[in-house]
N, C-alpha and C positions, 0 to 999 in steps of 0.2 A: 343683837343676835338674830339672824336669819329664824323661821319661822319653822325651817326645813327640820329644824333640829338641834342638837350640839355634838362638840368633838368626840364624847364619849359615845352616841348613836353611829358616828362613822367609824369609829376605833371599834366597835362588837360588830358593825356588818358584817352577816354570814352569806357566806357563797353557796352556791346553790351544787345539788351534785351535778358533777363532768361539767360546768361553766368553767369555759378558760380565766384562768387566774394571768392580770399582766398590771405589771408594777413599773412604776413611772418616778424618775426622779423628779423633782420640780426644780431647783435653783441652775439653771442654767441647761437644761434639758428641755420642759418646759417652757420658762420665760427665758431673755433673753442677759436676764444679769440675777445675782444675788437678792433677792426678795426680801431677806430680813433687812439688811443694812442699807437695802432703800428705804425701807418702813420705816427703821429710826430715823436716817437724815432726813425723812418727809416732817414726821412726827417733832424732831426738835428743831426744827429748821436752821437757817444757817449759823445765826447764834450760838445757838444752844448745841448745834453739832460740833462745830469747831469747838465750844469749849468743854466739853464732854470728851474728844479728841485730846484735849489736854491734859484733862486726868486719869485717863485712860492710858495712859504714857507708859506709866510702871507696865501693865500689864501687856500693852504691845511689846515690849521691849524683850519682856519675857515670852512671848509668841515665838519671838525671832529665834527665841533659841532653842525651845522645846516642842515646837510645832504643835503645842494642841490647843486644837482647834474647840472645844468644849471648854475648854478655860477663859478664851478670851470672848467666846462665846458668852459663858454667865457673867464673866463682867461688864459686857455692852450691858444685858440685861438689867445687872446693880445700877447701873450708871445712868440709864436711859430711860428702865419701866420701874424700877423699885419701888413700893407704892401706891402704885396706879389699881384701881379698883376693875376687877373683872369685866364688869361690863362697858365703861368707859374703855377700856383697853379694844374689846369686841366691837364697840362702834368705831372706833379709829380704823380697826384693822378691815370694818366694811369701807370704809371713806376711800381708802386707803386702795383697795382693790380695784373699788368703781372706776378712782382717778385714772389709774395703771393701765385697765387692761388693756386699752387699744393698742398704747404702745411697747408692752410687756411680753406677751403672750407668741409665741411662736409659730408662724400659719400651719408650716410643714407636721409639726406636733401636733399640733391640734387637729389634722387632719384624721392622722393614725389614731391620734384618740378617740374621732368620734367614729372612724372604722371600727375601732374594737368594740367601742357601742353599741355601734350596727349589727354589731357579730354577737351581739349579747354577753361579752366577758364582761368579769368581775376587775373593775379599778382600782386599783390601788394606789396613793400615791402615798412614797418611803421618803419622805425628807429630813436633814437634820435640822431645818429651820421650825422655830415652834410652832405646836400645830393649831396653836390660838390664832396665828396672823395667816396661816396658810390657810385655814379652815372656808373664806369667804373664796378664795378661787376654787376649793374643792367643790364648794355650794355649786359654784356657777358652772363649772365645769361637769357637775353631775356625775361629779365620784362617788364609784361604790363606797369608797373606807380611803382614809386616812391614818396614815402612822407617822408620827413626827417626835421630835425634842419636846413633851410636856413641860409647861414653864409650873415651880410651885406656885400657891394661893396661899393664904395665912385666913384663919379664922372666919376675917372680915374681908376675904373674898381680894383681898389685897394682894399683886406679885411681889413675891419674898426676894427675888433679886437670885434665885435659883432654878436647877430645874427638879424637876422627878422625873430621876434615873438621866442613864447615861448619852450622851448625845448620840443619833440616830445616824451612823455613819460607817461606812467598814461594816466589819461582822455585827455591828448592832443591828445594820438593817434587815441582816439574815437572822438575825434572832428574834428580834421584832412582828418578822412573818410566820417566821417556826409559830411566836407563841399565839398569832391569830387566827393561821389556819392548821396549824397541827406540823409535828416533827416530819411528818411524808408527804407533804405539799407537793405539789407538780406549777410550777411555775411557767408557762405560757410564755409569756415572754417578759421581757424586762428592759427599761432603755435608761442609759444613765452619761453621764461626760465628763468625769472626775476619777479620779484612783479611791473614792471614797464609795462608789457605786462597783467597783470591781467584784467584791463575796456574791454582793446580790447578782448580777449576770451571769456571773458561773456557774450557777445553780438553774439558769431560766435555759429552757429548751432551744429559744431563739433570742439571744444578745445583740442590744442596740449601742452602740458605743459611741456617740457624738454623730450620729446618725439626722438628727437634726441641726440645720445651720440658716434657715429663712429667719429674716426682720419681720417686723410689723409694715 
């Protein structure tokens, strides 16, 4: 764990008054692909992915037909982290980060991002991917706050192979923000690249819609 802090000190980040509030998708907004499901194939490597892939069957199967996305979401997690003790998880997801960024990270975003820095607004970044593994680019990237898919812990600090509460996507992301910064929020701006970033831009004063497109 970074030193900066934890997920819970970015998830109560308070904004300061009249600081423009702007909200940032991260998996494919941001970086340049899917962040979680690189983290696992890095983390079980190719063994272990392919054959994870294979018991994961039933449940892609059932992807295909009911499209949710939070289902086969917590089964990667059953499948892939169940088990794994919190901070073992936290230093992966740093390894993990370090390895990534150069080729990850998006020039053209990150530019806007660090404009809006410059301009002093409040960052936010609204992802569905859990905010365990997002948490080390939010470090580096010097985000205000973080709101993500919470993965559960059990007792001993151990991922239960679920998460707390609902995946962070669609109207969860607008409810998410409702409940950080208040039901009359003024949303700045917002950038996102999916139909699952839609609620949130419709609410933001200025919508970024796949507005970013640079490589590393």
């Amino acid at each position: 764990m970074s030193d900066m802090g934890s997920v819970q000190e970015l998830r109560q980040s308070r904004i300061k008054s009249e600081q423009p509030l702007v909200a940032f998708d991260f998996d494919g907004t941001l970086t340049i692909r899917d962040s979680f499901t690189q983290f696992l194939r890095w983390k079980a490597g190719p063994g272990g992915w392919a054959l994870g892939l294979v018991k994961l069957a039933p449940a892609l199967a059932a992807y295909g037909r009911d499209r949710d996305r939070g289902r086969i979401k917590a089964a990667s997690v059953k499948e892939f982290l169940a088990g794994m003790d919190r901070e073992s998880l936290e230093a992966e997801a740093e390894r993990f980060a370090d390895l990534v960024w150069d080729r990850f990270m998006r020039p053209d975003a990150l530019k806007v991002w660090n404009d809006w820095g410059e301009r002093g607004a409040h960052r936010v970044i609204v992802t569905a991917s859990p905010e365990t593994t997002v948490e080390p680019f939010a470090r580096r990237l010097g985000a205000e706050a973080l709101l993500g898919t919470p993965l559960t812990f059990d007792a001993e600090g151990r991922v239960t192979g679920a998460f707390d509460g609902a995946n962070c996507r669609g109207e969860e992301k607008v409810r998410r923000l409702k409940a950080a910064y208040g039901e009359d929020l003024v949303l700045t701006a917002a950038y996102g690249d999916t139909s699952g970033d839609a609620e949130m831009l419709a609410i933001a004063q200025s919508p970024g819609f796949r507005v970013f497109t640079q490589r590393p």
